[in-house]
C-alpha positions as CSV (number, residue, x, y, z in Angstrom):
1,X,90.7,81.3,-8.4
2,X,89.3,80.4,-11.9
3,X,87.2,82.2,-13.9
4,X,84.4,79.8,-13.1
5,X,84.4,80.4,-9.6
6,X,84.3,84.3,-10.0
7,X,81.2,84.5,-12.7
8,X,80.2,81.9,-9.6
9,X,80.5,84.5,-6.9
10,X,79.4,87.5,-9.2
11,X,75.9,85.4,-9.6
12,X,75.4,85.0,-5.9
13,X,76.0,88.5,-5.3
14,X,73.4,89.6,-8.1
15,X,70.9,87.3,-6.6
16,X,71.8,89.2,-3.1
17,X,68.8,91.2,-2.6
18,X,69.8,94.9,-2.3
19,X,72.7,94.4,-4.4
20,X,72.0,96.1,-8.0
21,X,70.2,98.9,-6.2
22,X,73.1,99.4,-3.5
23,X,75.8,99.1,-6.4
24,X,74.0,102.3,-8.3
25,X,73.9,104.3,-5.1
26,X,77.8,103.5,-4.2
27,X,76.7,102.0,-1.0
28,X,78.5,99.3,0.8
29,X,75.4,96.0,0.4
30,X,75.3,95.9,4.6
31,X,75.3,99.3,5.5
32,X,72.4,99.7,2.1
33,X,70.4,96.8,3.9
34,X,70.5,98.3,7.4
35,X,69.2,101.3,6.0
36,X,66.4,100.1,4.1
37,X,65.4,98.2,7.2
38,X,65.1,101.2,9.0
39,X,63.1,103.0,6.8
40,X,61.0,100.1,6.4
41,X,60.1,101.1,10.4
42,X,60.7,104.5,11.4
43,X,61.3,108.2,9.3
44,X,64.5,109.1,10.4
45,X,64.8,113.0,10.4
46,X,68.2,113.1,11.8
47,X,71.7,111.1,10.9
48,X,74.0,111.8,13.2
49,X,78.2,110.5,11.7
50,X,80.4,110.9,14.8
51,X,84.2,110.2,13.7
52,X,83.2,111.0,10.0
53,X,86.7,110.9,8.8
54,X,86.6,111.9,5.1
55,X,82.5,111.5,4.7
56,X,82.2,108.1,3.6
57,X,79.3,107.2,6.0
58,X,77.6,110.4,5.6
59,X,77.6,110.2,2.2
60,X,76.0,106.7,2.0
61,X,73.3,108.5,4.1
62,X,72.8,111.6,2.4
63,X,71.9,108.7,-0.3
64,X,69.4,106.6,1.8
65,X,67.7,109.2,3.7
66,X,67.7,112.1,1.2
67,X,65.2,113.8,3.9
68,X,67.0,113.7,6.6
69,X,69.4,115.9,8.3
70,X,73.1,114.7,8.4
71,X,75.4,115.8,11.0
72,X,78.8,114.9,10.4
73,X,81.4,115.5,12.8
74,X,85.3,115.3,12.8
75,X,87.9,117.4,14.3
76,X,91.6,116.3,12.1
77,X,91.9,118.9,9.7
78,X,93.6,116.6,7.3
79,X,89.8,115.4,7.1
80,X,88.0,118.5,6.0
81,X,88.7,118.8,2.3
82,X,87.3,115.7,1.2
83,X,84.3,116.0,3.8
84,X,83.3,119.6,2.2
85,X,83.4,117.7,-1.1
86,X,80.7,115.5,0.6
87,X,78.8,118.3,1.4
88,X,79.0,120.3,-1.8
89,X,77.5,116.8,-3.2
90,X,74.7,116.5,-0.6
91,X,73.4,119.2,0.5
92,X,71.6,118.1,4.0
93,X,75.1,117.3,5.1
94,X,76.4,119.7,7.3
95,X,80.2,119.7,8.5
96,X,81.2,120.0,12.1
97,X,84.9,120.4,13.0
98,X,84.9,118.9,16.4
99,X,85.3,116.2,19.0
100,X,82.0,114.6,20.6
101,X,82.2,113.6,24.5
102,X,80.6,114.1,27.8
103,X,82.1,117.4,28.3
104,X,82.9,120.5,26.5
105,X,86.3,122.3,26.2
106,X,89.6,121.7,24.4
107,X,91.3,118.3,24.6
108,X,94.4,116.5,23.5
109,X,93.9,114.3,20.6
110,X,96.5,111.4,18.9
111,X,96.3,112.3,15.2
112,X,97.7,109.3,13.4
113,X,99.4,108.8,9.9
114,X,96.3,106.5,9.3
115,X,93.7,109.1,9.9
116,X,90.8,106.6,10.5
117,X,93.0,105.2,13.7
118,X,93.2,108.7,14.8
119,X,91.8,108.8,18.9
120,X,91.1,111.1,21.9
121,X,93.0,107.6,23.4
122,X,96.3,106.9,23.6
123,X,97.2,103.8,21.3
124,X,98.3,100.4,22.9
125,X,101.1,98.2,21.4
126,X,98.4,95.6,20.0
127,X,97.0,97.8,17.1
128,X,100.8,98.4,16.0
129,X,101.3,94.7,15.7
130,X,98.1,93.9,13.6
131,X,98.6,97.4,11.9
132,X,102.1,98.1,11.3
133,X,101.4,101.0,9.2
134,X,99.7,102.9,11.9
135,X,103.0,103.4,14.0
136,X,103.6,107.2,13.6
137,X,101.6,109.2,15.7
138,X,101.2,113.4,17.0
139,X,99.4,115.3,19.7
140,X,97.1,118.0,18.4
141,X,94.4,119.9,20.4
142,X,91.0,119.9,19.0
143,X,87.9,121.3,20.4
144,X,85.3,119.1,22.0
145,X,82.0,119.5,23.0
146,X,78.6,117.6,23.7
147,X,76.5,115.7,21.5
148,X,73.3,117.4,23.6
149,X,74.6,120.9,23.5
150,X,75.4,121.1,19.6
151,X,71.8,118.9,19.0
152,X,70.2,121.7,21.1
153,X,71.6,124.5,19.5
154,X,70.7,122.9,16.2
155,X,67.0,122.2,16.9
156,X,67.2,118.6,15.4
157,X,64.8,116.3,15.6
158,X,64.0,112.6,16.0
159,X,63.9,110.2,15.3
160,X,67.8,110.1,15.3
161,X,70.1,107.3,13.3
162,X,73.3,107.7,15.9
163,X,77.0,106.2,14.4
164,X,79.5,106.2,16.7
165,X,83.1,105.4,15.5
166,X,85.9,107.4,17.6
167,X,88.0,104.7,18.3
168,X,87.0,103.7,21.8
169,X,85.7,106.8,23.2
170,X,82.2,105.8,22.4
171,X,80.8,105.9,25.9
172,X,82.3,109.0,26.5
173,X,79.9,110.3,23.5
174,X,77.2,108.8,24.7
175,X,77.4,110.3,28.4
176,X,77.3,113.8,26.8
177,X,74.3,112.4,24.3
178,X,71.7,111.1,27.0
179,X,68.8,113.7,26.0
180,X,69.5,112.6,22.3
181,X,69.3,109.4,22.9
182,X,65.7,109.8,24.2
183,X,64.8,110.8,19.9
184,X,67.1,108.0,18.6
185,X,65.5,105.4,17.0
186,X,69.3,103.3,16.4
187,X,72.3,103.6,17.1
188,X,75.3,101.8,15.8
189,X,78.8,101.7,17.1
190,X,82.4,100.4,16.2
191,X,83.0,98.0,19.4
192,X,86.8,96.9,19.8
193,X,87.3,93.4,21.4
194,X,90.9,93.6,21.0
195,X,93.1,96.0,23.4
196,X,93.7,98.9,20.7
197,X,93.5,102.1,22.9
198,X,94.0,102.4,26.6
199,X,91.2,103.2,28.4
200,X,88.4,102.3,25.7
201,X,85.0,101.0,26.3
202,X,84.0,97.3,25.8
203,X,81.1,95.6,23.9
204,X,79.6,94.6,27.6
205,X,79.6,98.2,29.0
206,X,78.0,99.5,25.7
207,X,75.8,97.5,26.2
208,X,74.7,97.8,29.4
209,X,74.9,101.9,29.1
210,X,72.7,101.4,26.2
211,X,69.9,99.1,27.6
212,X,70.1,102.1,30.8
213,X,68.7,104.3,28.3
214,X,66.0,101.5,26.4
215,X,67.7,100.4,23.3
216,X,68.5,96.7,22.8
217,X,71.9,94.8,20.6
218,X,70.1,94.1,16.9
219,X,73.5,92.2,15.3
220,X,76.6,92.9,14.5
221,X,77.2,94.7,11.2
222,X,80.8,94.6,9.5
223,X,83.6,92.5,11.3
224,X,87.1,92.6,11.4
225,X,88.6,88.8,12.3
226,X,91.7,87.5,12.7
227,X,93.0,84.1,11.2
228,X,93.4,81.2,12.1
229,X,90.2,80.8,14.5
230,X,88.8,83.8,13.2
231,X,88.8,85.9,16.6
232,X,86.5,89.0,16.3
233,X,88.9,92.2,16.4
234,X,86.2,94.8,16.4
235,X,82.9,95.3,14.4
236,X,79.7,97.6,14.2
237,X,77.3,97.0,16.4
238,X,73.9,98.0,15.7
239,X,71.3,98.7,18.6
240,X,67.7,99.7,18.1
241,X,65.1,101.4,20.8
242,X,62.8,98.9,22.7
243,X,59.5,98.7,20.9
244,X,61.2,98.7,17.1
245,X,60.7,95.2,15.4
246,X,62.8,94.6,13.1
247,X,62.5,92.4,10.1
């Protein structure tokens, strides 16, 4: 690409509207906008990061909703360094080593060498082919509990900003979260539309569990596509409670 074309593409992106303020914060220009929008309509009190990994969504909204309470939880050890760094940097983000699902106890968990395609679900053969580099696999155990119980024991309050992204467990977390769905204002969920993990939820029964419980699909946020046609492999889905307009 010439030189022309990238002082081409640079310009567009300053004239983005977000962009220089979402650059000083170290916030992805999407996820920066989202926010915004949100706080444009409703004070979110409480973040909750479900599949944190090593912080990178909390952090972003420790940044955008320096008021708000940010729950952050992951249960691979391999994790917890670089999220207690995210914590000693943010204070309002608090670290919690565990699993989310519609049940508590102990379960078995695939930790992969790729730690973000780490899942309470057994890998299928399709995310190997797309993602060679997330072949090697090993069982752990790793506590798991309910979304309600730990938001009841914490006294949090709504209105909530829910992220989901535990590799298509995500209805399982949101059986065990119906009570804290009733103070969330938006939630927003990895959806897979490829078969990656046995057993994991689609975008329809999302969805559908979602609109039970009075929220409605806003857009899609980030996508993954493959070439040539550009088939949709998974993306964030964003879902907001009847009665929110957004802009």
């Amino acid at each position: 690409m010439s030189l022309a074309s990238e002082l081409r593409k640079c310009a567009d992106r300053l004239d983005v509207p977000g962009f220089a303020e979402a650059r000083r914060r170290r916030v992805p220009l999407d996820l920066f906008r989202l926010f915004e929008r949100v706080r444009a309509l409703t004070g979110i009190q409480t973040v909750f990061d479900v599949g944190a990994n090593r912080g990178q969504f909390a952090r972003a909204a420790a940044v955008c909703f320096p008021k708000a309470a940010v729950h952050a939880f992951e249960p691979l050890a391999v994790c917890q360094e670089q999220l207690r760094q995210t914590a000693a940097a943010n204070p309002q983000v608090q670290i919690h080593p565990l699993a989310l699902g519609d049940s508590p106890g102990t379960v078995e968990m695939f930790q992969n060498d790729y730690a973000p395609s780490s899942s309470l679900l057994p890998m299928e053969e399709r995310h190997r082919e797309l993602w060679p580099h997330t072949a090697g696999t090993k069982k752990i155990s790793v506590p798991l509990d309910t979304l309600d119980h730990v938001a009841a024991k914490l006294g949090t309050r709504g209105p909530a900003f829910l992220k989901l992204d535990v590799q298509g467990f995500e209805l399982h977390v949101l059986r065990g979260a119906t009570s804290t769905l009733r103070e969330t204002a938006v939630v927003m969920s990895e959806v897979l539309f490829e078969n990656l993990y046995a057993g994991q939820a689609d975008f329809r029964a999302l969805a559908n569990f979602l609109a039970e419980h009075g929220f409605r699909f806003l857009e899609f946020a980030e996508e993954r596509r493959l070439p040539p046609l550009g088939r949709l492999v998974y993306a964030d889905a964003v879902f907001v409670k009847e009665g929110l307009k957004f802009p």
